[in-house]
FIDRENPA-757517 format. One line per 2 residues: number of its first residue (from 1); for each residue z, x, y of C-alpha. Coordinates in pm, whole numbers. Layout:
<nodes>
NUM) Z:X:Y ~ ...
</nodes>
This chain:
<nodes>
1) -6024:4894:-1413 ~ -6242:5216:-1336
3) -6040:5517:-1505 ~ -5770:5346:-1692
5) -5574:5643:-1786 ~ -5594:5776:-1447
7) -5499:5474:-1255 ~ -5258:5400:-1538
9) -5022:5754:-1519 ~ -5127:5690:-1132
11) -4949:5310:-1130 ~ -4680:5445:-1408
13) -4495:5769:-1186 ~ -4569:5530:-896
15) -4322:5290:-1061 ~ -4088:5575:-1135
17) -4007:5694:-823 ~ -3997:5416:-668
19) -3700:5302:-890 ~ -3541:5617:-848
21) -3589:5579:-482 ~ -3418:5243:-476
23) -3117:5354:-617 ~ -3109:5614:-305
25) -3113:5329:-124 ~ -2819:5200:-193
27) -2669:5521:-310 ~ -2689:5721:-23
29) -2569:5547:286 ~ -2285:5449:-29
31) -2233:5860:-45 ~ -2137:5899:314
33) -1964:5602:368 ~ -1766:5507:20
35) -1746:5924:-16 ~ -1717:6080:325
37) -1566:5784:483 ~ -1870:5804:787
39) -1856:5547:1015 ~ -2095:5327:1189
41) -2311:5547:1361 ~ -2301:5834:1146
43) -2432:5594:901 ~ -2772:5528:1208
45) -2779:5914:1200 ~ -2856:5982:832
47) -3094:5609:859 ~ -3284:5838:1150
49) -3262:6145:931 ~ -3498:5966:644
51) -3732:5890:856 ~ -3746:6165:1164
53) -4059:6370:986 ~ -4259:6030:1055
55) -4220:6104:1394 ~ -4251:6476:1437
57) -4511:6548:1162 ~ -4663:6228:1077
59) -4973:6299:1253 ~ -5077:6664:1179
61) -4989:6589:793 ~ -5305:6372:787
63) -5519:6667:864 ~ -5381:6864:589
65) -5383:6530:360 ~ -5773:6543:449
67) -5856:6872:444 ~ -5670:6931:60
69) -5709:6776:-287 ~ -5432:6467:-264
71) -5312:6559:-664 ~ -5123:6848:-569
73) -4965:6723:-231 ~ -4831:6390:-378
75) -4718:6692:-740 ~ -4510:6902:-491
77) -4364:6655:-269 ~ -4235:6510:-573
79) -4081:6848:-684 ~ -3971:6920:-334
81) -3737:6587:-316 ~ -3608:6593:-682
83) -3486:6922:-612 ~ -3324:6800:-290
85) -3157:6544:-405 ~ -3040:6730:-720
87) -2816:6931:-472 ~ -2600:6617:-366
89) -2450:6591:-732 ~ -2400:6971:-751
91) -2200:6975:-399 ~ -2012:6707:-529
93) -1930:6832:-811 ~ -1823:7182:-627
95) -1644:6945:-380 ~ -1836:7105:-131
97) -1990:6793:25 ~ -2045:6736:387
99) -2207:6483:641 ~ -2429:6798:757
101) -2565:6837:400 ~ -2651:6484:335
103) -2844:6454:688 ~ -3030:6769:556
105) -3111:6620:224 ~ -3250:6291:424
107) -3493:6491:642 ~ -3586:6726:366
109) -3673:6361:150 ~ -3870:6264:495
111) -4085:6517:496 ~ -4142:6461:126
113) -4213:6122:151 ~ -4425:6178:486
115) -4690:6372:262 ~ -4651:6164:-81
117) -4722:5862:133 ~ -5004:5938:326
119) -5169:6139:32 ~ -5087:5841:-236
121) -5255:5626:11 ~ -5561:5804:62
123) -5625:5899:-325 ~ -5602:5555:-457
125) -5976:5507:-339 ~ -6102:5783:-534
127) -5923:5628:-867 ~ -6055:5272:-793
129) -6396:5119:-669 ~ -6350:4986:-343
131) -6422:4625:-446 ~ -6148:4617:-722
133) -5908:4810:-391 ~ -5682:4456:-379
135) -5626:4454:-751 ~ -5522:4822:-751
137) -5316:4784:-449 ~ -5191:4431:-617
139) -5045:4638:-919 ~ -4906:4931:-764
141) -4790:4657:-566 ~ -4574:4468:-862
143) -4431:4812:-968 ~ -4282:4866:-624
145) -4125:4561:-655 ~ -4037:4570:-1001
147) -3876:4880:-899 ~ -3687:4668:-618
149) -3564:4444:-850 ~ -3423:4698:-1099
151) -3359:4989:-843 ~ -3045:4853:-604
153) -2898:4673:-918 ~ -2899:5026:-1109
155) -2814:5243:-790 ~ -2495:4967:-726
157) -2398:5008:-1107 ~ -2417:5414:-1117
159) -2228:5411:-798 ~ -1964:5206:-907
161) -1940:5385:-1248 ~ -2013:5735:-1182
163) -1968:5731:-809 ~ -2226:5749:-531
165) -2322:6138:-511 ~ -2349:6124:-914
167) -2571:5843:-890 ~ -2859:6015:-690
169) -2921:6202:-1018 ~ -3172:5931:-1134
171) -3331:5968:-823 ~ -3419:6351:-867
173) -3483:6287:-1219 ~ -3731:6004:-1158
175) -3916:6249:-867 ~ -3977:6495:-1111
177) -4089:6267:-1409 ~ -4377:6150:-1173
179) -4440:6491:-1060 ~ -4507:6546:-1433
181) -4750:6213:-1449 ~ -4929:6278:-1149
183) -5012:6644:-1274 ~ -5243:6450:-1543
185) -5444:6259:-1366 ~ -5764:6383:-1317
187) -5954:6229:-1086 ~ -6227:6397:-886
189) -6164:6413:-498 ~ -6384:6562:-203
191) -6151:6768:10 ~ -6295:6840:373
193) -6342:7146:554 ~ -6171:7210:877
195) -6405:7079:1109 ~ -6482:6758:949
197) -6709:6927:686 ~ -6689:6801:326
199) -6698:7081:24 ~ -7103:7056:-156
201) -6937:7213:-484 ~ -6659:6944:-510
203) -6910:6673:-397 ~ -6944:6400:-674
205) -7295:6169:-668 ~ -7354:5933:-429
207) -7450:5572:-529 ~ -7831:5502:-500
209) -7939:5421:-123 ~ -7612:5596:28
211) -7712:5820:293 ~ -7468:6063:477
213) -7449:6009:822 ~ -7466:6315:990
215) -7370:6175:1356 ~ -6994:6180:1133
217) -7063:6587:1135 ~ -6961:6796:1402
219) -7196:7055:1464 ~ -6921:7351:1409
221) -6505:7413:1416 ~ -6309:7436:1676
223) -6051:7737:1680 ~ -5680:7626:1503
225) -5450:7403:1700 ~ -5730:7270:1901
227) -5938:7185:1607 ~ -5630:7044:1464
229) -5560:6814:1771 ~ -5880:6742:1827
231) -5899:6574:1442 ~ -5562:6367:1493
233) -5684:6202:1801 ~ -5988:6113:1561
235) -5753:5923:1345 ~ -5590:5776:1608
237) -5934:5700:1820 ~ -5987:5472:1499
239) -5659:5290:1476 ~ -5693:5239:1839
241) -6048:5090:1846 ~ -5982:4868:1566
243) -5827:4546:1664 ~ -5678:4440:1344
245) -5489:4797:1282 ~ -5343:4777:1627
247) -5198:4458:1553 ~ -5080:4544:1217
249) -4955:4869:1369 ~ -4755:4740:1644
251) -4611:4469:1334 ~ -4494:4741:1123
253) -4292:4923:1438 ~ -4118:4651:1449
255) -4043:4566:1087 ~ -3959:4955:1058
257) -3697:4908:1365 ~ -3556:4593:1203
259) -3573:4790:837 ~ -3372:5054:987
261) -3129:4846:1166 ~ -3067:4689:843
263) -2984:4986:645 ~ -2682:5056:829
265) -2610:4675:888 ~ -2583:4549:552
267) -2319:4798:407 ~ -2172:4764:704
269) -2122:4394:712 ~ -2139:4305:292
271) -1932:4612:143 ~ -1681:4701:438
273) -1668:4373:632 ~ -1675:4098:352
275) -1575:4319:22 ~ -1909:4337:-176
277) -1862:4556:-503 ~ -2114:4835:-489
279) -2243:4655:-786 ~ -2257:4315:-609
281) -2408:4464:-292 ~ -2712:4649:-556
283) -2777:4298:-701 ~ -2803:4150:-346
285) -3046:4440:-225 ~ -3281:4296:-563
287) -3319:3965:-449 ~ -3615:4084:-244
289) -3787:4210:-504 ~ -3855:3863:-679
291) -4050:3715:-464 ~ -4256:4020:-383
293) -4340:4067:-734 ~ -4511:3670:-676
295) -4650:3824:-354 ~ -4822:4087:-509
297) -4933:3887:-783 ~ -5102:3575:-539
299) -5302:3886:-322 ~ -5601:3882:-501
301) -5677:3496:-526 ~ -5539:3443:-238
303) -5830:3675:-59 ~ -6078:3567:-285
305) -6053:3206:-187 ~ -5952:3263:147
307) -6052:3602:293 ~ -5843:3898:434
309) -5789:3772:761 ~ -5682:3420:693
311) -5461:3573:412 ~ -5309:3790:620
313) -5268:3565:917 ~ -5113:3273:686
315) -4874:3534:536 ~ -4774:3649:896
317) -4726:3286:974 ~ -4457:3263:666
319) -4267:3573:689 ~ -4237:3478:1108
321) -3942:3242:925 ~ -3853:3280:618
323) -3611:3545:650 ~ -3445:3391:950
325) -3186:3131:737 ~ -3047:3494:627
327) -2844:3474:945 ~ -2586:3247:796
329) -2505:3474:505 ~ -2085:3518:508
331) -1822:3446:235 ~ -1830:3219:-79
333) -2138:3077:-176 ~ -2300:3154:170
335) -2350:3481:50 ~ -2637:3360:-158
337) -2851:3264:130 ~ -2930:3635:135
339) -3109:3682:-176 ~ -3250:3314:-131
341) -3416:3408:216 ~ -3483:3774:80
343) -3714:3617:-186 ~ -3870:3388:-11
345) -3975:3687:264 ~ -4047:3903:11
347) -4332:3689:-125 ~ -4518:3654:221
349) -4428:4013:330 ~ -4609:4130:-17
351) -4909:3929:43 ~ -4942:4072:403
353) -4866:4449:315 ~ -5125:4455:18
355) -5377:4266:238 ~ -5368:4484:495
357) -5302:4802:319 ~ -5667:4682:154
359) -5805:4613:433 ~ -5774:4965:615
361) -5858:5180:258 ~ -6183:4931:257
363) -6297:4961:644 ~ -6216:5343:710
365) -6456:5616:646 ~ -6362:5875:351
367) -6365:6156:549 ~ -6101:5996:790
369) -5870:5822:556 ~ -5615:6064:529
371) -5596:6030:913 ~ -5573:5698:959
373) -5316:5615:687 ~ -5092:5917:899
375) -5180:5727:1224 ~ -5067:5401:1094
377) -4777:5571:931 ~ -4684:5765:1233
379) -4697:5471:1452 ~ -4520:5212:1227
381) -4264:5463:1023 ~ -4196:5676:1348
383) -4025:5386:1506 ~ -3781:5388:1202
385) -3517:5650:1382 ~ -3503:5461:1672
387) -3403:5161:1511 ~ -3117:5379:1312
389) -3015:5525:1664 ~ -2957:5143:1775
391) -2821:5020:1463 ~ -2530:5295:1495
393) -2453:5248:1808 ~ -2483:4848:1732
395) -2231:4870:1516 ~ -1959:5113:1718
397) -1978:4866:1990 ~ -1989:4521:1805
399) -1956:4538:1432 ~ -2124:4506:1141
401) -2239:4150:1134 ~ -2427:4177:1504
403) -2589:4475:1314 ~ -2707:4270:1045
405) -2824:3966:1224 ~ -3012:4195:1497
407) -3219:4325:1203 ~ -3286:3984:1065
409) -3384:3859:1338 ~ -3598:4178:1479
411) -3759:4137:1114 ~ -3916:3754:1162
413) -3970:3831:1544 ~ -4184:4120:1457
415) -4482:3942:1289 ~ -4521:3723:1602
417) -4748:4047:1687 ~ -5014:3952:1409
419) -4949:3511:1446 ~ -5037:3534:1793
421) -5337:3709:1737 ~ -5577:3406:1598
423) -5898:3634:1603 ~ -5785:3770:1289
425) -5886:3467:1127 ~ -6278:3576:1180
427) -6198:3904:996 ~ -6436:3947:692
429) -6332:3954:297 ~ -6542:4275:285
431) -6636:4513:508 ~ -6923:4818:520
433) -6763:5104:566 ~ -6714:5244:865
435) -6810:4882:1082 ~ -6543:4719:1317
437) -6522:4320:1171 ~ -6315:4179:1435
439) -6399:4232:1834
</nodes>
């Protein structure tokens, strides 16, 4: 793959984190509710809390993601959140923790993971040709999940042994491990001017035959917060013209809504309701993680012999179902239906998120990428509070197995937005950049 070393440190802190951030997962609800004895909807506020910067700054941080080199945004957002999350363990140790702080340590890891996300995103394509995009996606991909399948079984053991504010230590320390890989990749970027502009002394040689379009120019800035709005509803114009990112957009809203749900559902439900160990309950959260690491791996042949669209609309099909027999989970041995049903989900779910993450890094224009990945983010990750919100209040009123199945079921329901779309199936393996595929 073009630039090894690069992608490799690039793939390596990507697998980091992400382990670190799986044993949040399970760690921090675990904090307020093993720790600070929260109940069921202060458990949906600190779910909103994670995600609330999606929402309120998900769309102007694409502009900045544009307009700056993506190295140093995804360095300090890293820094930013291990240092956040370095202040649980310290307040515990000062027995000095409150509700209050952890809600501030969730929004403060938002808006960390608002930037990292939308800036990891939108560098990838400058590390990888945009032919070889699946494969790159495909392995940062299998360290996500490899991360899934080690993360909640580690976060579930250091909360058990060390107890759940001690445990976000390997969080922080995995944030600022990949801060420390990420500051040596050196990759060239292009960052753009305010006014859609991109810099001539960072510009790197175009392939033979590639023109610049200058219709993609505008002829001159417009003053601050005008300029600034006037460049998000460019992102969004794109999203919104683009059949296929609607679709996948309105998908993700609701798999971010069911997501959320489920965050406060299942500790809810399998630690307080049914007596999961915080060990058991990390090894359950895993289960996912094995069949997206065969997702991830299938991506590539599987759009190779069939194309994006009927990948993606096939793997839509699947995870529609798959996840639904997770409704009968309960004690005994029907607690293994959920890592059965979380497997088998987690291979079609892989296969669609790569697909379609692929898809949008291949059709968008350069200078809008930044843009687009905030749109899409803003529009699928914003919805993640308001699915917290319900999931509390869910849970006050009716326990925590409605919680649970209400974000099971939300989950399968929610890809009905791509399966009932058959166009999709006309979309093309590759696409020129900039050109709408499906009408």
């Amino acid at each position: 793959m073009g630039r090894l070393g690069d992608f490799g440190r690039f793939a390596w802190a990507n697998g980091i984190t992400q382990t670190g951030t799986q044993v949040t997962v399970v760690a921090l609800p675990l904090a307020a509710l093993l720790t600070l004895d929260a109940g069921a909807f202060q458990l949906g506020l600190l779910s909103a809390a994670q995600m609330l910067a999606f929402l309120l700054i998900g769309l102007p941080a694409g502009v900045w993601v544009d307009r700056s080199r993506r190295r140093p945004i995804l360095i300090w957002s890293d820094v930013v959140r291990g240092v956040a999350l370095l202040s649980v363990p310290v307040a515990a140790w000062l027995d000095i923790l409150t509700l209050p702080h952890l809600y501030a340590v969730a929004l403060v890891l938002g808006v960390g993971t608002v930037f990292f996300d939308i800036a990891h995103m939108s560098f990838l394509p400058a590390i990888v040709p945009k032919e070889r995009l699946e494969r790159g996606n495909s392995v940062l991909e299998a360290t996500r999940n490899a991360s899934l399948l080690a993360g909640p079984g580690l976060g579930g053991w250091l909360v058990a042994a060390l107890t759940a504010p001690i445990a976000l230590l390997a969080d922080a320390v995995s944030y600022l491990a990949s801060a420390l890989l990420l500051s040596r990749v050196r990759a060239e970027e292009r960052p753009r001017r305010p006014g859609g502009q991109e810099s001539r002394a960072e510009e790197r040689p175009r392939p033979p035959g590639e023109q610049e379009s200058r219709a993609e120019e505008p002829a001159a800035p417009r003053p601050g917060a005008r300029r600034v709005r006037a460049e998000v509803a460019e992102g969004v114009r794109f999203v919104a013209g683009e059949p296929v990112l609607r679709r996948i957009a309105v998908c993700g809203a609701l798999v971010m809504v069911a997501n959320s749900i489920s965050t406060v559902g299942l500790p809810l439900y399998l630690v307080e309701q049914l007596g999961v160990s915080s060990a058991q309950y990390g090894l359950l959260l895993s289960a996912a993680a094995v069949g997206s690491l065969v997702g991830a791996a299938l991506v590539a042949p599987l759009t190779a012999r069939f194309g994006t669209g009927r990948t993606l609309y096939g793997a839509a099909v699947l995870a529609s179902v798959l996840y639904l027999p997770a409704l009968a989970t309960g004690p005994g041995w029907r607690l293994l239906l959920l890592p059965l049903a979380s497997s088998l989900f987690g291979v079609a779910s892989s296969v669609f998120g790569v697909a379609q993450l692929s898809y949008r890094q291949r059709i968008t224009p350069a200078r809008l990428l930044g843009r687009v990945n905030a749109s899409m983010r803003f529009l699928m990750w914003g919805a993640f509070p308001l699915g917290g919100l319900a999931g509390g209040a869910l849970g006050e009123w009716l326990g925590g197995y409605a919680v649970f199945a209400a974000g099971v079921t939300l989950m399968g329901l929610s890809h009905l937005a791509v399966v009932t779309f058959p166009a999709l199936l006309k979309a093309r393996t590759t696409v020129d950049e900039g050109t709408t595929p499906v009408s």
